[in-house]
C-alpha positions in Angstrom: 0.0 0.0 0.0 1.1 3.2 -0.8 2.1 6.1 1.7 0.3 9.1 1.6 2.5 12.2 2.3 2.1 14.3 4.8 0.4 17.6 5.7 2.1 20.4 4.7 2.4 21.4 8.5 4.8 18.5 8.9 7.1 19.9 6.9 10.2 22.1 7.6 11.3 24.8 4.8 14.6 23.2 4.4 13.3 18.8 4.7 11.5 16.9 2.5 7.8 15.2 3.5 8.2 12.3 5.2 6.1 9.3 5.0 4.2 8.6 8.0 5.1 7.3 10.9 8.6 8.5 9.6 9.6 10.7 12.9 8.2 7.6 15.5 10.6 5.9 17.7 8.9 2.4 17.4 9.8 0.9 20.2 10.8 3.5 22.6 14.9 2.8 22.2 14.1 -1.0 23.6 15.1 -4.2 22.3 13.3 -5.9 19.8 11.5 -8.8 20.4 11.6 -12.2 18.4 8.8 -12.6 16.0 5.8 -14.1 15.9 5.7 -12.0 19.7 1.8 -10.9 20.9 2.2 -7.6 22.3 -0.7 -6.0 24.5 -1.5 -1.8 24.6 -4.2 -1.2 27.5 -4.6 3.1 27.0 -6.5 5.2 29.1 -8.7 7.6 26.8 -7.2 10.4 28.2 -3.5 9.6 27.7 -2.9 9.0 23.7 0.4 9.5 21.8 0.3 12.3 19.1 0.5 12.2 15.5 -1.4 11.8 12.0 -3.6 9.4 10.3 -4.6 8.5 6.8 -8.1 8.0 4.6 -11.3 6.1 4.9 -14.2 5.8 2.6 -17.0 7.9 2.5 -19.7 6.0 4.0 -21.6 7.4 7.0 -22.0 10.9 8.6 -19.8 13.4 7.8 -19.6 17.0 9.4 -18.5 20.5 9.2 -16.9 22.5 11.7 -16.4 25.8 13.5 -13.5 27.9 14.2 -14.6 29.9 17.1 -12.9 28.9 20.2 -11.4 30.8 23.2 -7.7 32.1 23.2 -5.5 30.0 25.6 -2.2 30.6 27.2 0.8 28.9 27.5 0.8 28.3 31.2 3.7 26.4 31.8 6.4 24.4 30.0 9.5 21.6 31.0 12.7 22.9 29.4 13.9 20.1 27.1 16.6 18.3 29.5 20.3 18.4 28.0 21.5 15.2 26.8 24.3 13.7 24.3 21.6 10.8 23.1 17.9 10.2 23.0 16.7 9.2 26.7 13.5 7.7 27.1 11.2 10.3 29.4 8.1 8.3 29.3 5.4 9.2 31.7 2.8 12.0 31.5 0.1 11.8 34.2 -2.3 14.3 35.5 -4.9 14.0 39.3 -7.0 16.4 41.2 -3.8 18.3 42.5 -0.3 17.1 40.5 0.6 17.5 36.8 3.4 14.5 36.7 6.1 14.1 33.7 8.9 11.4 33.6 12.2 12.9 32.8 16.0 11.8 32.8 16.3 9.3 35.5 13.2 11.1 37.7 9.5 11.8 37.9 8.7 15.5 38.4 5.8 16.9 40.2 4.0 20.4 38.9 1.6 22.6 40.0 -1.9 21.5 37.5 -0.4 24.9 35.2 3.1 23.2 35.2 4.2 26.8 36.0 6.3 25.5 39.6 7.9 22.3 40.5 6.5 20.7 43.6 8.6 17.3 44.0 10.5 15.1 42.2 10.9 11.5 42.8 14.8 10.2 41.8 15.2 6.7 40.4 18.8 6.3 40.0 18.5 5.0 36.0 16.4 5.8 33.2 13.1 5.2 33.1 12.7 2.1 30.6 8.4 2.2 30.6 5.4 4.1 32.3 2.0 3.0 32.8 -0.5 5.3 31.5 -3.1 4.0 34.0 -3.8 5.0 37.6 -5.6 3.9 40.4 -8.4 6.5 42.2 -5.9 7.0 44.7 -3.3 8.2 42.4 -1.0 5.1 42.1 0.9 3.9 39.0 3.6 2.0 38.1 7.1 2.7 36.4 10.5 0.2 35.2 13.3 1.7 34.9 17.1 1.1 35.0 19.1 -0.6 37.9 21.9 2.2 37.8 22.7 5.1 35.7 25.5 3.5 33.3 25.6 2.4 29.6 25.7 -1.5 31.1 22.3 -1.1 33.7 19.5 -3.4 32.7 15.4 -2.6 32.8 14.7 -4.7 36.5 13.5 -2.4 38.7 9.4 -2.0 39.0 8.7 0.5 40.9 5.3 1.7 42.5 4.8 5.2 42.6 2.5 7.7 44.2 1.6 10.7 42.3 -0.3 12.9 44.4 2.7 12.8 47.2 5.2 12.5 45.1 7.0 9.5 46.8 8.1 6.0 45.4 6.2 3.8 47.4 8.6 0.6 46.5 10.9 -0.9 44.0 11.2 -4.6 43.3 13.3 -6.6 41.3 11.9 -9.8 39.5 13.0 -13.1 40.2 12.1 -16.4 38.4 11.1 -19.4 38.7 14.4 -21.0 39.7 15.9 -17.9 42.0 17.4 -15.8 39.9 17.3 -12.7 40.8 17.3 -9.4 38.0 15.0 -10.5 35.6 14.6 -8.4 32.8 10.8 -6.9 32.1 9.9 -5.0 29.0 7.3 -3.0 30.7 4.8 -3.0 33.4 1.1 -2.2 33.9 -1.4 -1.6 37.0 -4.9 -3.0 37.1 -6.9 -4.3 39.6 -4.6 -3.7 42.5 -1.9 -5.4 40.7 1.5 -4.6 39.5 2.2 -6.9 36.2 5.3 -6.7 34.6 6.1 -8.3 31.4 8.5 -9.0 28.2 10.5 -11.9 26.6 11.9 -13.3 30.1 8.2 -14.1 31.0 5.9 -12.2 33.9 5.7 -11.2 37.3 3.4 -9.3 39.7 3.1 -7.8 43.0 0.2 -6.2 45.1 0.0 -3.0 46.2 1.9 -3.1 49.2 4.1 -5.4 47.9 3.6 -8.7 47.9 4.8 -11.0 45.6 1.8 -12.8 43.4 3.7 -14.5 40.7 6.8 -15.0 39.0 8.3 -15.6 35.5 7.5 -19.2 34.7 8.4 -21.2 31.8 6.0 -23.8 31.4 5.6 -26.0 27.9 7.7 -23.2 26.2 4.8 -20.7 26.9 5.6 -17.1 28.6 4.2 -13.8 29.1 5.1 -11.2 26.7 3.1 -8.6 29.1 -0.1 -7.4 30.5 -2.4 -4.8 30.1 -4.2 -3.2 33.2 -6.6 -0.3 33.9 -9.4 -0.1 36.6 -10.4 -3.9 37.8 -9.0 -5.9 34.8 -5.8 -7.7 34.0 -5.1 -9.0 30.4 -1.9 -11.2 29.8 -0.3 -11.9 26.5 1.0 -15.5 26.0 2.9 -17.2 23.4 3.7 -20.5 23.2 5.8 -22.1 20.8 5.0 -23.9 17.8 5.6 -27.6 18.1 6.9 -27.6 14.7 9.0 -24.4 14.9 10.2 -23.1 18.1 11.1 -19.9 16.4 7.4 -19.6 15.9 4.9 -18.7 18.3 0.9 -19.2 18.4 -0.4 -15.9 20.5 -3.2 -15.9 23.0 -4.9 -12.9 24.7 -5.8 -14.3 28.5 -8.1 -12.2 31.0 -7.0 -13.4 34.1 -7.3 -12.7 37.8 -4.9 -10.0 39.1 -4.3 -11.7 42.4 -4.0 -15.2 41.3 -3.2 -15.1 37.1 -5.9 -17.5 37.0 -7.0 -17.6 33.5 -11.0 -16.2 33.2 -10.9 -16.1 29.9 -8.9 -17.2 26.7 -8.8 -16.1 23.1 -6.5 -17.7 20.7 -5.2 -15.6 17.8 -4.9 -16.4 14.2 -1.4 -17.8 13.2 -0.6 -15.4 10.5 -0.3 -12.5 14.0 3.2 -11.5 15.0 2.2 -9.0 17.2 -0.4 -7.1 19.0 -1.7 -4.1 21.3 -4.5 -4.7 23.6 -6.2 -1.1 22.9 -8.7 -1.9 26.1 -9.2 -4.1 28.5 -12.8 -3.2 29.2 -14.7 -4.4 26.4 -11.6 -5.7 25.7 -10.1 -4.5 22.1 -7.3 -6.2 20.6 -4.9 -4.6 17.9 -2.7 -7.4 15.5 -0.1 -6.9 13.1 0.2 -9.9 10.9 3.5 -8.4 9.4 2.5 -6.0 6.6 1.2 -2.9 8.6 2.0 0.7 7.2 4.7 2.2 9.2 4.2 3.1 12.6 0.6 1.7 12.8 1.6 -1.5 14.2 -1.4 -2.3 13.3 -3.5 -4.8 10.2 -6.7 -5.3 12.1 -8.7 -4.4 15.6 -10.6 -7.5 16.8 -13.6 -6.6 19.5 -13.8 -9.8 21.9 -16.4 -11.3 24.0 -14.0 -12.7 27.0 -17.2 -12.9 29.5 -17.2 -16.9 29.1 -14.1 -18.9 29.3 -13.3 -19.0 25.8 -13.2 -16.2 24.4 -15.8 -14.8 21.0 -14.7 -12.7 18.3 -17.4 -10.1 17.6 -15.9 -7.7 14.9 -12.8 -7.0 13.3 -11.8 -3.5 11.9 -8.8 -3.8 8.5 -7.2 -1.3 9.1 -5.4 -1.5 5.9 -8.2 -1.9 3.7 -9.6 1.2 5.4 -6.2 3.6 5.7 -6.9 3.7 9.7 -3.6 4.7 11.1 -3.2 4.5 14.7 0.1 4.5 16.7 0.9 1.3 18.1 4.6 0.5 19.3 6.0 -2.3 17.0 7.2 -4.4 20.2 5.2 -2.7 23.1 2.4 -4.6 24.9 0.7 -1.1 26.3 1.0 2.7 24.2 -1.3 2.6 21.4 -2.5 6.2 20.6 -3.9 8.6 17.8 -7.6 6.7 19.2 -10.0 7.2 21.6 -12.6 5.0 23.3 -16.1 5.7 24.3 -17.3 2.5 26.5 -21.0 4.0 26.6 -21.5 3.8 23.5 -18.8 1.2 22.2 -17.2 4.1 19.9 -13.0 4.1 18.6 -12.2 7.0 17.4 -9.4 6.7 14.8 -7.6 9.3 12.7 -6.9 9.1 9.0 -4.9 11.1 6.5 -6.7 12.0 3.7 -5.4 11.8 0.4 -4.5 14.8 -2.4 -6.7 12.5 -4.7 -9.7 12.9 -1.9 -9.1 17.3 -2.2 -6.6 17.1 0.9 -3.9 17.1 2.1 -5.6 16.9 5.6 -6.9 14.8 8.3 -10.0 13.6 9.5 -11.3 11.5 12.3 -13.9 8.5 11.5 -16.4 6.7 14.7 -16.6 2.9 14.4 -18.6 0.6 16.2 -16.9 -1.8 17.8 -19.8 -4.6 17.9 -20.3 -4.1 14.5 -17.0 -2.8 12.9 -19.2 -0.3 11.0 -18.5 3.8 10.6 -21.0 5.7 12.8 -19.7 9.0 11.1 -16.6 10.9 10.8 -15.6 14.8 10.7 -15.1 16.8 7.6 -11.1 17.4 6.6 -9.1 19.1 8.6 -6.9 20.9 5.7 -2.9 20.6 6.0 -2.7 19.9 9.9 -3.2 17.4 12.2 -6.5 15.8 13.8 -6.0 13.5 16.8 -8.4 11.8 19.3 -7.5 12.6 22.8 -10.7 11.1 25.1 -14.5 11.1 25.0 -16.4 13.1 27.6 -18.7 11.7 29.8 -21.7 12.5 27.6 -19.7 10.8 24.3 -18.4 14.0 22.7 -14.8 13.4 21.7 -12.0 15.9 22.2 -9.6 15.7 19.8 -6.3 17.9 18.9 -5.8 20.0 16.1 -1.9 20.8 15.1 -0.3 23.9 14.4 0.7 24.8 10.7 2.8 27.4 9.5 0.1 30.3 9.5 -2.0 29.3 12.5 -1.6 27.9 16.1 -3.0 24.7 17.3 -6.1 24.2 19.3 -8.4 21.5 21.1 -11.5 20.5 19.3 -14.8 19.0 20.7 -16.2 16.9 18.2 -20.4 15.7 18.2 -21.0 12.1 18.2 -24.3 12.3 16.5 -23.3 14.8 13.7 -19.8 14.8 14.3 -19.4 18.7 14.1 -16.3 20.4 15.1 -16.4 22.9 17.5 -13.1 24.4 18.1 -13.0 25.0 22.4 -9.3 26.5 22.3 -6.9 28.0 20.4 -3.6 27.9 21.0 -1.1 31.2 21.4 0.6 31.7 17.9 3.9 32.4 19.6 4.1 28.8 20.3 3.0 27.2 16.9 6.9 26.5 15.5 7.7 24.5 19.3 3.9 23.2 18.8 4.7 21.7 15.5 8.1 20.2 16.4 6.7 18.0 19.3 3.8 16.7 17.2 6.8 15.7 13.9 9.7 15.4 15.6 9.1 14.2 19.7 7.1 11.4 20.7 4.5 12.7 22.8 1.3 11.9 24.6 -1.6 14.1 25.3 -4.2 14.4 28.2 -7.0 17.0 27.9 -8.2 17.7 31.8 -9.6 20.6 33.5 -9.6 22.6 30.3 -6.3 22.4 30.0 -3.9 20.5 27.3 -1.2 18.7 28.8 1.3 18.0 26.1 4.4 15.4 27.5 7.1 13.8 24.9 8.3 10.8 26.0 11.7 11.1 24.8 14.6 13.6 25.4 16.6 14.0 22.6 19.3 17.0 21.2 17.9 19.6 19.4 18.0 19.7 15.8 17.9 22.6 13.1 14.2 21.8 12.0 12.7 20.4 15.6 11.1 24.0 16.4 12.5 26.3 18.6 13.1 26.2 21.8 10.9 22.1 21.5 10.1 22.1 25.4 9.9 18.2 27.1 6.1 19.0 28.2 3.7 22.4 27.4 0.5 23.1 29.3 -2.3 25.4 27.2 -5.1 26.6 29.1 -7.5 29.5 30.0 
């Protein structure tokens, strides 16, 4: 399939367009896993990785837009740290009191502006993945590095709280013999459980710390990770193929968080070499069967039943067919973006580039029912910027982002599900449009609309280059 180019937004005066998915870090400066790996992505709606789409059909409603909205400011923003290499910063978060944003070899605390710091949490090595999830009480969970040298490893799980700013505890893996240090991937919370994951197998603790489980290696079968949010727990296993061990058949398991009893199992086509487990609750499943469009990491999205002990397929979405393009790390288990999710209704929210051929270049966002895999509507083009879901509102509007270009500012968006109208709710300051612009091409970042403000976090520290925008901050708040 052929790659649309970008909008004009995405490209500097002195670079080329690049095709899409083009400026993504796939897999977040980790390893890479064998193939034929099942990867899992549980994302909160209101914490979704930025960046662009590309075209559906033109079935379904389609609506106009508006370009009144109120002027925000730039309330605060996180210099970009100084480093000699890319340094993954992953970790944006936002409760009632704390803006929180991962940084080199820390977790910072801000006022909900990010104008002041308020604490900051050291970890003694980089942070190596976030959860995007928390608990009510403002609890998540972070891996990072065992020390701050080229040679430290990614063993250390650490529970953190975010509203007082402390690391609660750290643990190191061990498995099933008494090794200690096992390696994890990344790590999850759901349903008072700490799951960590990757290709050493799983393990898991409880809140205060309690050992639940360890890496096992049982009839060549492991946990490649877990995805968590409120009382669910979602394992990935693979298990290899009797008749080649370099091949592996990939299962999507709800289990129980205390015990990893298995509730329910789905098994996955062989032709899958990875997925992204979009949401555990209904539980939506994305799968690459090798021949996604880059940085998708995504063919299909597969809606399953898992309320009985075997799991029932009850749609699946191509994404290929379609030109649906979200973000899902090549390798990860958790960190799809460029969707949202609206459980009431059973609603993604995907974004698409649309192409010349169509009367863009733009974006557009398109509603799909989950149960049925059908469009319920989608928005009219966005011309030569960017149009990302960020999170449904309680009465099923979406909020979605739209990016800067040259001659205008970004903004937040708040799109109708029945007509699917935009109505633009804030506009960005234009002094900020070039640094706007280089976080959504160049950083990797993750957005959380809240309190009517736009939290904007990029999960990666890198150098500055000629092109990036100037003065490309690690995190920006916009608000009233």
């Amino acid at each position: 399939m052929s790659q649309p180019s970008l909008p004009p937004h995405h490209q500097s005066p002195h670079q080329p367009a690049q095709p899409r998915g083009a400026r993504r870090a796939p897999s977040r400066g980790r390893r890479a896993k064998p193939a034929l790996k099942l990867i899992v992505g549980g994302v909160l709606a209101a914490a979704l990785v930025s960046g662009c789409g590309s075209g559906g059909d033109d079935d379904g409603k389609s609506g106009g837009s508006s370009s009144k909205g109120a002027q925000a400011k730039t309330l605060g923003k996180v210099a970009m740290p100084k480093v000699g290499k890319e340094t993954n910063t992953m970790g944006t978060w936002v409760t009632d009191t704390t803006f929180a944003k991962g940084d080199v070899n820390k977790i910072v605390g801000y006022s909900l502006d990010g104008a002041k710091s308020r604490w900051e949490i050291p970890l003694g090595g980089q942070l190596c993945w976030a959860s995007p999830h928390m608990t009510k009480e403002g609890l998540t969970a972070v891996l990072f590095r065992d020390g701050a040298g080229e040679d430290a490893l990614c063993t250390r799980v650490g529970l953190v709280d975010l509203k007082k700013g402390k690391l609660v505890w750290q643990k190191e893996g061990s498995d099933s013999e008494g090794n200690a240090g096992v390696q994890f991937d990344e790590v999850t919370i759901g349903g008072g459980t700490v799951a960590a994951g990757g290709t050493g197998g799983g393990g898991a603790w409880s809140l205060d710390g309690k050992p639940l489980w360890k890496p096992a290696y049982l009839a060549d079968c492991d946990d490649d990770g877990y995805a968590g949010g409120d009382d669910k727990l979602v394992a990935i296993r693979g298990c290899d193929s009797a008749e080649d061990s370099s091949e592996q058949r990939l299962e999507v398991q709800t289990v129980d968080p205390g015990t990893r009893d298995v509730l329910s199992s789905y098994k996955l086509d062989e032709k899958v070499e990875y997925a992204h487990v979009i949401s555990t609750s209904p539980l939506v499943v994305g799968v690459d069967t090798g021949d996604s469009d880059a940085g998708t990491g995504t063919t299909d999205i597969l809606t399953i039943d898992d309320s009985g002990k075997q799991g029932k397929l009850l749609s699946t979405i191509d994404i290929l067919a379609k030109g649906y393009q979200p973000n899902c790390p090549a390798t990860s288990v958790e960190g799809c973006g460029e969707l949202a999710l609206d459980k009431a209704s059973g609603t993604l929210y995907l974004s698409s580039e649309v192409d010349v051929d169509d009367g863009g270049p733009g974006e557009r966002i398109t509603g799909l029912n989950l149960k049925t895999g059908k469009e319920t509507g989608k928005t009219k083009m966005a011309e030569s910027r960017s149009l990302i879901p960020v999170r449904t509102d309680d009465d099923g509007a979406l909020i979605a982002y739209l990016g800067s270009m040259y001659s205008e500012a970004g903004g937040v968006v708040r799109v109708d599900p029945e007509n699917f109208e935009m109505e633009t709710i804030q506009i960005h300051p234009d002094d900020m449009k070039d640094a706007e612009s280089g976080m959504d091409v160049y950083g990797d970042c993750t957005m959380i609309y809240a309190g009517k403000k736009l939290y904007i976090g990029d999960d990666r520290a890198t150098r500055p280059t000629s092109g990036d925008g100037a003065g490309r901050p690690l995190a920006v708040v916009f608000g009233p």
